[in-house]
C-alpha positions, 0 to 999 in steps of 0.5 A: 026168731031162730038165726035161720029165719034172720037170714035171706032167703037164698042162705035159708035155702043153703043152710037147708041143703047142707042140714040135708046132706050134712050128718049129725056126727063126722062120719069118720071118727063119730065126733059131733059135728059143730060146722062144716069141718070135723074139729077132731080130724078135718074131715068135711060134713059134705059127703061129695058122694050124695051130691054131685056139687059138692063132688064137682067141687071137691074135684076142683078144690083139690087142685085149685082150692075154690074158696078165693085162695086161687084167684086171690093168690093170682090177683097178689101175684101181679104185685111184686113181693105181696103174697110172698111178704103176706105169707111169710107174716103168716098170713098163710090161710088166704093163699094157696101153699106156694109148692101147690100153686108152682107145680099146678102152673108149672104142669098147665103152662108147659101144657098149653105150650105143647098145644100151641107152641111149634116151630118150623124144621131147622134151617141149614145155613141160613136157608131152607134145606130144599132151597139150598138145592133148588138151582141145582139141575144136575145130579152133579150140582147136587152132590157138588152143593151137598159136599160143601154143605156137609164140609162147612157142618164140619168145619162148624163142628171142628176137631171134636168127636163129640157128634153134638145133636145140632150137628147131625141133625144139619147133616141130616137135613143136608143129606134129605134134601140132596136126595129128594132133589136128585128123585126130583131132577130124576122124574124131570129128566124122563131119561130114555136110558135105562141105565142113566135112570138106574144110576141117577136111583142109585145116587139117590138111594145112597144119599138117602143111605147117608142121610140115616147113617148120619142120622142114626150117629148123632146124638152120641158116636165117641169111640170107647176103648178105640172101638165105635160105641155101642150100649151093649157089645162097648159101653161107656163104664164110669170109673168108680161109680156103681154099675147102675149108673153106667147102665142108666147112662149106656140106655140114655144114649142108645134112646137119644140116637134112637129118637134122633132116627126117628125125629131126623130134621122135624125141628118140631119134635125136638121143640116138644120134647124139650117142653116135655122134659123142663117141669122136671129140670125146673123142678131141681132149679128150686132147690138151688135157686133157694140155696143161691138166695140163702148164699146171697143173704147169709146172716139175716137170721132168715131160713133156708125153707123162707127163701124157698118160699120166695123161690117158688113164688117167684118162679110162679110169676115166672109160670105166668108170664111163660102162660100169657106168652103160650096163650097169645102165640095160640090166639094169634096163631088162630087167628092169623092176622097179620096186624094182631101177630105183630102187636102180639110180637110188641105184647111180648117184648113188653112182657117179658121186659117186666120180669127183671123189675119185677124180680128186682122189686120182689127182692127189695119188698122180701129182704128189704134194705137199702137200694143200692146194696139190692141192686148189686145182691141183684145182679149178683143172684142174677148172674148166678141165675142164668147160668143155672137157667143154662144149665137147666134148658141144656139138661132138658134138651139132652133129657127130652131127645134122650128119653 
């Protein structure tokens, strides 16, 4: 009985099918095949352009590798320090590449993110911006609030010129807000003067005139050389920095007042933007977050790539945590029912109170060692950390309305 004939029934009819598909010789070096790979180069036996299975799965397995590696690699990931331990052993074959795995879940979260996370527009004062002028029944009142609200921006702004992004995007809505409600106490008046119409439009006009020009001025408006900054006629020049670099940066800022006009008060756009932008930053918070750790354990005869391997597993787990959010607020966006969003609320506190036992727990299983020498390396890195992590978020906000 040949070992064919021994096998079930179902196994017969797949070996069968790859005896089909499957040439004698690789078809990319005329090596003798003995299995499904080429021993020689690699290549697979399976040529995914005579079967459309084999093409399905080789689109898959590019990104996901549906042999078990993916699911596998998920399923340790749950416990702290597993595949990070199992895979610097060099038990590597039973896992996806630790780079692979973070840049697909890091692409995917943040895109699950932008389908369901949105936010409502910003907020001035603490109240909605058409509430703040909703008492008001004159145009008089109107202007009278508007300049109060603009004078407290200010006063929040204090003496630097600096014209943060946050600040013009409040005077913006301030401004908004004061002329669609000078339109509204315009269409209620029905005024039979013409001229008293004509002068409440012209209110209007021109405070919807502050509003763009405040708005087209927030992102970037620091006088260069005493003269108001423009990216061509007066740009920013960097001392001693090559001339490519002023230009990246005059364009960056002429893009951010750019997007500022055009997003004005839509917190929503903004919140996107920034989700479209961090992949990159946390990409560049791998590299020195490894180089913290490897400051962190200096002496331990330990690499800089192995740390960088602890860093991407990590922050994997991260991208998990960050997904499972994402999925939820999606669900019980959906859904909306009060009962599930609260417990979702609850689901989420939970969650992510786990992230600083978890990583605590990773590093102590990875670098092994004492307890109470961990825990202060911990806090030490943690520290560290979230000043990077600071500095990230800024560089995404900064890079997403600048883009």
């Amino acid at each position: 009985m040949s070992q064919t004939d021994a096998l079930p029934a179902t196994e017969q009819h797949a070996a069968a099918e790859d005896t089909t598909h499957a040439p004698a010789a690789c078809e990319n070096c005329n090596t003798a095949l003995q299995g499904h790979y080429c021993h020689a180069c690699g290549q697979s036996a399976h040529n995914p352009l005579k079967h459309v299975g084999h093409a399905i799965e080789e689109v898959f397995e590019s990104f996901w590798h549906l042999d078990g590696r993916i699911f596998r690699t998920l399923r340790d990931l749950l416990i702290p320090g597993r595949v990070t331990v199992n895979y610097l052993k060099g038990h590597r074959v039973g896992y996806v590449q630790p780079l692979r795995l973070f840049v697909i879940l890091t692409l995917f979260t943040f895109f699950v993110g932008k389908l369901t996370l949105h936010v409502n527009d910003m907020t001035v004062m603490g109240i909605d911006g058409d509430s703040a002028f909703a008492n008001a029944t004159t145009v008089a009142q109107v202007e009278t609030l508007r300049a109060a609200q603009v004078a407290e921006i200010q006063k929040q702004k204090g003496d630097a010129s600096n014209g943060a992004a946050a600040f013009g995007i409040a005077m913006a809505a301030v401004n908004t807000a004061a002329a669609q409600r000078i339109a509204q106490l315009n269409e209620q008046a029905q005024a039979p003067a013409k001229g008293t119409a004509e002068s409440a439009m012209t209110r209007a006009s021109q405070a919807v005139t502050r509003a763009a020009e405040d708005q087209n001025a927030t992102f970037f408006n620091i006088p260069v050389n005493g003269k108001p900054w423009h990216a061509e006629t007066n740009p920013v020049v960097l001392p001693g920095w090559p001339q490519f670099v002023s230009n990246w940066l005059n364009r960056r800022l002429a893009n951010g007042n750019a997007n500022v006009a055009r997003m004005g008060n839509n917190t929503d756009l903004y919140m996107q933007a920034i989700l479209t932008a961090l992949p990159g930053a946390l990409f560049f918070l791998m590299p020195l977050f490894a180089l913290v750790l490897r400051a962190a354990y200096i002496g331990r005869g330990i690499g800089y790539l192995e740390h960088l391997v602890v860093a991407l597993y990590s922050h994997a787990w991260l991208m998990l945590v960050l997904l499972t959010t994402f999925l939820t607020i999606g669900i019980t966006q959906a859904i909306g029912n009060s009962l599930l969003t609260a417990l979702s609320y609850l689901f989420h506190m939970a969650l992510w109170l786990t992230i600083p036992v978890y990583l605590l727990w990773m590093q102590q299983r990875v670098y092994g060692g004492r307890w109470w020498v961990t825990l202060p390396r911990y806090l030490l890195i943690g520290g560290i950390y979230f000043w990077l992590v600071v500095f990230v978020v800024m560089y995404a906000a900064l890079a997403g309305v600048s883009s």
